[in-house]
C-alpha positions in Angstrom: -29.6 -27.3 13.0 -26.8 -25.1 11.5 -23.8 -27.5 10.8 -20.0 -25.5 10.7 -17.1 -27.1 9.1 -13.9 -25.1 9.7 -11.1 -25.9 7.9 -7.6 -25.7 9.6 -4.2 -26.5 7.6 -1.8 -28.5 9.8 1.5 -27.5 7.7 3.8 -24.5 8.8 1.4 -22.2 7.5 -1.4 -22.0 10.1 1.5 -21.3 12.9 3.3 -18.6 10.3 -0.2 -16.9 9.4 -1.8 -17.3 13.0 -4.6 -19.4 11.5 -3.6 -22.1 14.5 -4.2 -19.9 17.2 -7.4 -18.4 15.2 -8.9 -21.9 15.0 -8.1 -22.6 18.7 -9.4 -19.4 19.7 -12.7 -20.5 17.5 -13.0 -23.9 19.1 -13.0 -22.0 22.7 -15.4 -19.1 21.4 -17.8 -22.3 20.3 -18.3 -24.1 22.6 -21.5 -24.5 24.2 -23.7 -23.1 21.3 -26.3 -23.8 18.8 -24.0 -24.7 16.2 -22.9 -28.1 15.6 -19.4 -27.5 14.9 -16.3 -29.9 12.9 -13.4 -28.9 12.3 -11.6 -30.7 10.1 -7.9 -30.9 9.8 -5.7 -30.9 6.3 -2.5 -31.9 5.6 -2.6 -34.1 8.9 0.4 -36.5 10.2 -2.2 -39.1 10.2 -2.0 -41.9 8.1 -5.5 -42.4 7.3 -8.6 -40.6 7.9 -9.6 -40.3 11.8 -11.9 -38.4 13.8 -11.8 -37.5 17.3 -13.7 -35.3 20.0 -12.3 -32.5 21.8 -14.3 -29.9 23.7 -17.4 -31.7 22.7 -16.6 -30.9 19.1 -15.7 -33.5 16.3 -12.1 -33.2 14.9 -11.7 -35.1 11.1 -7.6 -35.6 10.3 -7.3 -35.6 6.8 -4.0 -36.9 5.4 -2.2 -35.2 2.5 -1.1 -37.9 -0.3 1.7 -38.3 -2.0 2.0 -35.6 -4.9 0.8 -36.8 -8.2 1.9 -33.7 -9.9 4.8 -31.5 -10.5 2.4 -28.6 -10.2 1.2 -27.3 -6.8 -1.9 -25.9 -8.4 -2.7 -29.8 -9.7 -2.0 -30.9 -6.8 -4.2 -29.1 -4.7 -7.0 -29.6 -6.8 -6.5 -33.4 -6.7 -6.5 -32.9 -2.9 -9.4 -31.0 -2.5 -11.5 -33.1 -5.0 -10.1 -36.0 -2.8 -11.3 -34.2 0.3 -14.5 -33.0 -1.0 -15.8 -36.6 -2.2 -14.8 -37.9 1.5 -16.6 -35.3 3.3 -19.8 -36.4 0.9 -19.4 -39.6 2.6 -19.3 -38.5 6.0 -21.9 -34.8 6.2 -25.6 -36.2 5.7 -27.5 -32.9 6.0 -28.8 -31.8 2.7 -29.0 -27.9 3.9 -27.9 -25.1 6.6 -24.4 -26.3 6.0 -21.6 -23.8 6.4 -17.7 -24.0 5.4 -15.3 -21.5 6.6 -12.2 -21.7 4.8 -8.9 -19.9 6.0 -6.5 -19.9 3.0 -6.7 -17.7 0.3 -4.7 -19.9 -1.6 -7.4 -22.9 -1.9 -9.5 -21.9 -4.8 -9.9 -25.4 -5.7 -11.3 -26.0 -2.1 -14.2 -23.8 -2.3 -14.7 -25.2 -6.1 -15.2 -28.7 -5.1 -17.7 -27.9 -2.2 -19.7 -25.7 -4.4 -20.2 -28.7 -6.6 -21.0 -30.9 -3.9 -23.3 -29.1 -1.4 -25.7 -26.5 -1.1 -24.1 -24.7 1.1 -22.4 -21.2 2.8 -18.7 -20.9 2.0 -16.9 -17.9 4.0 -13.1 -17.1 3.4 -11.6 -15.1 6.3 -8.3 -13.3 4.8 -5.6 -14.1 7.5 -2.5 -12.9 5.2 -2.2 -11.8 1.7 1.0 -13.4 0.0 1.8 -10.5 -2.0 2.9 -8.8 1.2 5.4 -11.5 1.1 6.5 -10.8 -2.4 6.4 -6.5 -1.4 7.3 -6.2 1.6 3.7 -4.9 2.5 3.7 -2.0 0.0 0.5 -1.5 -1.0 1.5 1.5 -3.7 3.9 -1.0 -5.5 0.8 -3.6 -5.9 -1.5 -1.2 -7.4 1.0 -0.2 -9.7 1.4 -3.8 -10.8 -2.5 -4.8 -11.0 -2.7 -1.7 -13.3 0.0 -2.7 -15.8 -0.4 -4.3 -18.6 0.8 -8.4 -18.5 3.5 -7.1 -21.6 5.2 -4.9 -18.7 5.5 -6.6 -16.3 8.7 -8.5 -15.5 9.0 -11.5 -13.7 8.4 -11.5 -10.3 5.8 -8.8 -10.8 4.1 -10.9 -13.2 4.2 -13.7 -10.5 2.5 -11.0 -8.4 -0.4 -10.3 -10.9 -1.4 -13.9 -11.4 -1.4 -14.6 -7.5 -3.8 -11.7 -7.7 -6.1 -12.9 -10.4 -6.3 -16.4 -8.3 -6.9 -14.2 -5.2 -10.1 -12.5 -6.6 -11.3 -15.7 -8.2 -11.6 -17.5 -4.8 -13.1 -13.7 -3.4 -15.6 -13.7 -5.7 -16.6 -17.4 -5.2 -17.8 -17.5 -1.4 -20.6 -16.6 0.2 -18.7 -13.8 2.4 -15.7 -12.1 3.4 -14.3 -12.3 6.8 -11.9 -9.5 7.3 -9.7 -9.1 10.7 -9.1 -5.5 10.1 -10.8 -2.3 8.5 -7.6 -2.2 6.2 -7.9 -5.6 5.0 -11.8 -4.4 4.2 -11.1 -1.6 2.3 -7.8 -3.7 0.4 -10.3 -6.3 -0.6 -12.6 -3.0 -1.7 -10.3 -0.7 -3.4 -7.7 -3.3 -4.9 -10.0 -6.6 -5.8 -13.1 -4.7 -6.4 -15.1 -6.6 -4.1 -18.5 -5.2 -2.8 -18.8 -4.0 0.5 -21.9 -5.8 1.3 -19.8 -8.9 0.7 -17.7 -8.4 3.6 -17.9 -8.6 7.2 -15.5 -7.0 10.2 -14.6 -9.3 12.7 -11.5 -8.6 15.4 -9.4 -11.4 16.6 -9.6 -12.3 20.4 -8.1 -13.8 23.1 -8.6 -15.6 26.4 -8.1 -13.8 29.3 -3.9 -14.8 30.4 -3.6 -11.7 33.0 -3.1 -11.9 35.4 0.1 -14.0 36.8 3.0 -13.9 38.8 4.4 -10.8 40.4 7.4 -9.1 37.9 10.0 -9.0 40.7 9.6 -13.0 41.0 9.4 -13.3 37.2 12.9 -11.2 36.6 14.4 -13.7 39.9 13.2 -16.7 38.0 14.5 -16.0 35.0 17.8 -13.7 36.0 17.0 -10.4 34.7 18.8 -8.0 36.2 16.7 -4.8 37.3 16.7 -2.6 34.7 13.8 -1.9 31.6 13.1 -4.7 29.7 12.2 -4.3 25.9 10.1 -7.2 24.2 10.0 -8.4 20.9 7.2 -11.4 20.2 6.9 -13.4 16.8 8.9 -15.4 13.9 11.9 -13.9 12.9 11.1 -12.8 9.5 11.9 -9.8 7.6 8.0 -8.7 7.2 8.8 -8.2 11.1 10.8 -5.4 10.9 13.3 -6.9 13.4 16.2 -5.6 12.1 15.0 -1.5 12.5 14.3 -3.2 16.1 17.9 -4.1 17.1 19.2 -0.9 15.1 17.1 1.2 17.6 18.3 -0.9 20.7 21.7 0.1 20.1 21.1 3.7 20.3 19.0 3.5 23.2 21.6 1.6 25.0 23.9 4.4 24.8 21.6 6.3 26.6 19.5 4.0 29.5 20.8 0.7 30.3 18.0 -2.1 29.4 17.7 -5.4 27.9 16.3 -6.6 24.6 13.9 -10.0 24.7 13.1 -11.4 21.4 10.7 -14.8 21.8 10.4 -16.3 18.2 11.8 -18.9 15.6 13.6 -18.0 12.3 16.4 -16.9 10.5 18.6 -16.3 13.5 22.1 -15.8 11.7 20.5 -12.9 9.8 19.9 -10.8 12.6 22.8 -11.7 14.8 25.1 -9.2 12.8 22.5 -6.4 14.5 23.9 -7.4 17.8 27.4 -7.2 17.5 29.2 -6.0 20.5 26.0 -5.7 22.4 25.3 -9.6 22.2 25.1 -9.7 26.0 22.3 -7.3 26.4 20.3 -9.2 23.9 18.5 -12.6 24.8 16.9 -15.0 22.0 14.5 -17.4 23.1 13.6 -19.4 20.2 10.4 -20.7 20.2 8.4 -20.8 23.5 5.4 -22.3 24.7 2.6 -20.1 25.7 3.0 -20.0 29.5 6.6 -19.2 29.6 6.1 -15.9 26.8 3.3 -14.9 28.9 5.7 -14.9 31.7 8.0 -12.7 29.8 5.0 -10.5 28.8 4.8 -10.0 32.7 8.5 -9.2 32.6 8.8 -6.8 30.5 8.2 -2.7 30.3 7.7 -2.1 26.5 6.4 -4.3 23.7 8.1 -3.4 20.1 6.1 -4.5 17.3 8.2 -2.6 13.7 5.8 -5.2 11.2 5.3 -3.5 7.6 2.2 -5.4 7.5 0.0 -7.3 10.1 -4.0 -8.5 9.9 -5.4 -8.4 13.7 -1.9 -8.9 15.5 -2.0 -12.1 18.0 1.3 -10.5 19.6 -0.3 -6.9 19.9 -3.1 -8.3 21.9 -1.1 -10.5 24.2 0.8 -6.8 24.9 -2.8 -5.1 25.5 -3.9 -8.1 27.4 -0.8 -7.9 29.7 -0.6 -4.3 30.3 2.5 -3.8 28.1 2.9 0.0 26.1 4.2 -0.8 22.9 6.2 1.0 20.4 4.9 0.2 16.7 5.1 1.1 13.0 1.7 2.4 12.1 1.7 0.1 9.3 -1.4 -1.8 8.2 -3.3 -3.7 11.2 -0.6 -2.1 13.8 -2.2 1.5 13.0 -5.4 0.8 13.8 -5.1 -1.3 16.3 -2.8 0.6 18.3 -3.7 4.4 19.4 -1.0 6.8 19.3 -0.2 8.1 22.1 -3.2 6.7 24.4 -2.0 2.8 24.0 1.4 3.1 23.1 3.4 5.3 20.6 3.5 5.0 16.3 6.3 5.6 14.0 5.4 6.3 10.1 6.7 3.3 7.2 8.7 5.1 4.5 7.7 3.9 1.5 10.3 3.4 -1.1 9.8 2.6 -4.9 10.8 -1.4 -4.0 10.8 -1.8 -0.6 9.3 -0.7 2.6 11.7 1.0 5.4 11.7 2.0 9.3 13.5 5.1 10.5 15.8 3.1 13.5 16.9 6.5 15.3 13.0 7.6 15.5 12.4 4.1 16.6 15.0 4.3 19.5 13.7 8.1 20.5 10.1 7.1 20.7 11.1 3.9 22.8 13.2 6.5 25.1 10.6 8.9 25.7 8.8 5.6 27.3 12.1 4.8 29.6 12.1 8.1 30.6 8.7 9.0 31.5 7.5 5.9 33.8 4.1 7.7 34.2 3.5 7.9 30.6 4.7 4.1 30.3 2.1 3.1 33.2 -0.8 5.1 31.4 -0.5 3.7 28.4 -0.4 0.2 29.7 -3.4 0.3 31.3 -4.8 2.3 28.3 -3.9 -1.0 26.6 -5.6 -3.3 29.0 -8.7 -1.9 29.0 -8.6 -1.4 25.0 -7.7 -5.4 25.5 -11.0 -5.6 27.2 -13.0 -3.4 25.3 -12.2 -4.6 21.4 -10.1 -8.3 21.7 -11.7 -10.2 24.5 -12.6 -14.1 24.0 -16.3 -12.7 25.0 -16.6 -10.1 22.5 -15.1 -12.2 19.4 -17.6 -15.3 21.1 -20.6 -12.9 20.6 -19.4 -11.4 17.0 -18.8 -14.7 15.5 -21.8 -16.3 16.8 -24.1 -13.6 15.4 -22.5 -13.4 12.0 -22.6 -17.5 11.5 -26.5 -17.1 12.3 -27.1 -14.0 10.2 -25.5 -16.9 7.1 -29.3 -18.1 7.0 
């Protein structure tokens, strides 16, 4: 029997990246297969080692010690080593063992297992941190992988070593999980590594449509009866939420509606968007699922302005709940999203440093939607049944279980 250990990081960064919901959506996809599947847990709040079963799967907690070095990189590599030597004590079978790991980051990780098993190890590339660093701007990183390490300054130099650790850990594992045809062609193009190395898989979701009827929604919650705008996800400058509110404004003056943004983050740096129009604007914070599904239901237009997304958790909720959306046609977003059939795409200008959104096309392309209603109820369905076509739970059960098998 083919055993699968999936690796999940219980920090911040499995909410921040998605890999949370991507594991739970893997546990769910599971269940009821060939595989004998454990998931194991790092960085847990637990004090010591400690498994549990859930769904008929074993869960290991795996704490993370104290740090024994002033360098993360050490650090990690103490972990790992740490982790790798318990999991010896614990995973028996000698062969047909797989490890999916979902940080590029943890080079050290799939070191330590190689040394310690015969085994598969697949990396699926959730985020890519120079994005962080570059807002996304994929002509600005080939510029710095091509320079020499003499010209480079700082932060670029910071950039170019992140990328050198990046194609170590590519060119370690087994395979190559990609969530988009971008990411696919990045990992082709930019860290040279060969197609037959990587695989194509979609995110999905279960099923959440549908609920409630949208007149009892906007009673519970007090909207007042006019179109309702959505925003869905951290508030984080990679978002692009600031283009967002600029567009609001303008579309205000024109056809009353209401902004909804659902999400955690820097709050005070956006709040100097909404001056004067505060009261037409609601923040939520961070919700649990039921209630943003609620406001899915609610609302008439999903905005999604991200420089740079994978296989967008948000954008499928939108498809799943019938929502057009209004999005940059960045990477991800654009090929996720059809122009015109599922919702509407405004171009990224790409600057020499940054990335930018044109707010006033935003806001025109958002009230072409207000004011054709029939062109906002095709493209929602357009959206649900692109939902149910490409980002199903069923479709990503099926694609995941035939590329584990095709492993050996």
């Amino acid at each position: 029997m083919t055993k699968l250990f999936i690796f999940e990081n219980k920090a911040r960064i499995a909410s921040v990246y998605g890999i949370g919901t991507y594991t739970k959506e893997l546990e769910n996809a599971l269940q009821h297969s060939d595989l004998h599947v454990c998931f194991i847990h790092l960085n847990s709040d637990v004090q010591r080692f400690a498994e549990h079963i859930e769904n008929n799967m074993i869960h290991w907690d795996i704490p993370y010690p104290k740090n024994m070095y002033k360098d993360e990189d050490k650090n990690r590599k103490y972990y790992f080593t740490n982790v790798t030597f318990l999991l010896r004590q614990y995973i028996q079978q000698k062969d047909n063992i797989i490890f999916h790991i979902n940080n590029i980051e943890y080079n050290s990780l799939a070191d330590a297992l190689r040394k310690s098993f015969v085994c598969k190890i697949i990396l699926a590339v959730h985020y890519f941190p120079w994005c962080f660093e570059l807002s996304g701007n994929i002509s600005l990183l080939r510029k710095i992988s091509g320079k020499t390490e003499s010209k480079l300054d700082q932060s670029e130099n910071k950039v170019k070593k992140t990328l050198t650790k990046e194609k170590e850990l590519l060119n370690a594992v087994d395979k190559v999980l990609c969530l988009s045809k971008y990411t696919a062609g990045t990992l082709r193009k930019i860290y040279k590594i060969k197609k037959q190395k990587i695989a194509i898989i979609y995110n999905g979701l279960i099923d959440g449509h549908p609920i409630p009827d949208k007149q009892t929604l906007r009673l519970k919650y007090q909207i007042p009866d006019i179109p309702v705008i959505l925003f869905a996800g951290r508030l984080d400058e990679l978002k692009g939420l600031t283009y967002a509110l600029r567009a609001f404004k303008t579309v205000l003056k024109t056809v009353p509606c209401h902004f909804i943004i659902a999400g955690n983050g820097a709050f005070d740096n956006y709040l100097k968007e909404c001056e004067d129009i505060w009261i037409h604007v609601t923040w939520t914070g961070m919700i649990g699922k039921e209630k943003l599904y609620e406001l899915y239901s609610i609302a008439d237009i999903g905005i999604l302005p991200s420089f740079f997304e994978q296989c967008s958790y948000v954008a499928i909720e939108m498809m799943m709940h019938g929502l057009p959306m209004v999005a940059s046609n960045s990477p991800g977003l654009g090929e996720m999203i059809e122009d015109g059939i599922t919702g509407l795409l405004i171009p990224l200008i790409e600057h020499k440093d940054r990335m930018e959104i044109d707010a006033v096309l935003l806001a025109g392309k958002i009230l072409y939607l207000l004011t054709n209603s029939s062109e906002m109820q095709r493209m929602g369905k357009n959206a649900r049944m692109r939902y149910e076509d490409l980002y199903s739970q069923e479709i990503f059960r099926k694609n995941m279980l035939n590329f584990y098998q095709s492993l050996y």
